[in-house]
N, C-alpha and C positions, 0 to 999 in steps of 0.2 A: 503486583505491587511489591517494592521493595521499598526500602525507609533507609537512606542513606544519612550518616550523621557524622558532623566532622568530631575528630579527636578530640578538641579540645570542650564538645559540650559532651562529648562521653567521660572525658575526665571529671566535671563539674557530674553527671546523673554518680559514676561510682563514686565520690567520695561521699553526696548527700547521700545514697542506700546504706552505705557504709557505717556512716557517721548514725543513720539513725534507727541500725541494727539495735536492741531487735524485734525492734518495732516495722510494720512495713513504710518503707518512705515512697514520696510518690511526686508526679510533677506534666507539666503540660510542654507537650513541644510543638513550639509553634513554626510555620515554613511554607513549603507550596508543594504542588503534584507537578511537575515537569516529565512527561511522557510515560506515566504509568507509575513513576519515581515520587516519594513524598520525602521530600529533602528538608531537611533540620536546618533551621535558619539562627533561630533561639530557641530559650526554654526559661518556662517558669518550675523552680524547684518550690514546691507547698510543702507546707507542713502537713502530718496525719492532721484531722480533726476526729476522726471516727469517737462515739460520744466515750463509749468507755476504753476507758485505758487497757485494761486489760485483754481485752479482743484485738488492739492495734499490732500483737505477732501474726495477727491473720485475717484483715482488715483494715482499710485506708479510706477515707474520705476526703476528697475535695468536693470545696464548697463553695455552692452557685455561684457566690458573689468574688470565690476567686477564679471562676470558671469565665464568668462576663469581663472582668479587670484584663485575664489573659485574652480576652477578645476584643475588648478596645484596644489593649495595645498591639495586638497582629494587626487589624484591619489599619491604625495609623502608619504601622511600617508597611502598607501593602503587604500582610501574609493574613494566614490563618491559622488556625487551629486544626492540627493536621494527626496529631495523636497523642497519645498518655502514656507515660512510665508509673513503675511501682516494681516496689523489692519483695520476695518472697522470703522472707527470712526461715533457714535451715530446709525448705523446701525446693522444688523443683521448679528451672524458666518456664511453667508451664502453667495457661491457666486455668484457675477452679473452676466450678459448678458456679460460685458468688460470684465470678469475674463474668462470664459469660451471662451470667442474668443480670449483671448492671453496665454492661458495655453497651456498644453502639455499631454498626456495620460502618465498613468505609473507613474508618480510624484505623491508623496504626498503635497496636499493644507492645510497649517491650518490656518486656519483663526478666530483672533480673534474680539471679540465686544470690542469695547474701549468705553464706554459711560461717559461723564464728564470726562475724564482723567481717568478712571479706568479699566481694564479690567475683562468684566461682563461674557463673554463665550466665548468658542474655542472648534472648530472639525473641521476634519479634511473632507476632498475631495480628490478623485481621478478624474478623465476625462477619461470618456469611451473610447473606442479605437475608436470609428467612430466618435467622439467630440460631440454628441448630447447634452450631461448631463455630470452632476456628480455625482456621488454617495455618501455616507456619509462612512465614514469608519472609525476603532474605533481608539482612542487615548489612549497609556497605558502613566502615569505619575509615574515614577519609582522612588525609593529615592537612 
């Protein structure tokens, strides 16, 4: 599996991680699988809800009811819900022990590094089908 995503909604994910340094920012990308590929169509940029503010440098929440919104409006353009973004603020593209026990196999994870307000790197994750790990998987940035 690879997660290709055109420029211009990479430009829209870094400036929301960016902007909502340094706090982790997070968002839904909706698209299709075309031959092993889950190709970036749209995306919904969410806001954190996570309850306390305080844990939002390391901790993000979307919530059901924006999780169903982004799924009525893929299935009306023919797509889906194909994976999720979120910023690691001052840490590594890499995910936690919390990521891996609330993720989902089959999704694409991209995750990127926000360091000082900037975002420094991003790749992507998938979730084994048994949930042990993730794997790293490649990221095309298209123009």
């Amino acid at each position: 599996m690879a997660l290709r995503l055109p420029a211009a909604h990479w430009d829209r994910i870094r400036a929301h991680v960016e902007a909502g340094y340094p706090a982790e920012a997070c968002g839904i990308l909706l698209g299709r699988e075309v031959n092993g590929v889950k190709v970036v169509e749209d995306l919904r940029l969410v806001v954190n809800r996570w309850e306390n503010p305080a844990e939002q440098t390391h901790r993000f929440l979307i919530p059901p009811e924006e999780v169903r919104a982004a799924e009525r409006a893929a299935t009306a353009a023919g797509l889906e819900i194909i994976g999720f973004f979120h910023s690691h603020p001052d840490h590594p593209a890499q995910p936690s022990a919390f990521d891996r026990e609330h993720a989902w196999p089959w999704y694409a994870y991209l995750i990127v590094s926000v360091e000082s307000g900037r975002a420094v790197d991003w790749r992507v994750w998938e979730l084994w089908d048994d949930r042990s790990a993730f794997v790293e998987r490649s990221l095309e940035i298209t123009a």
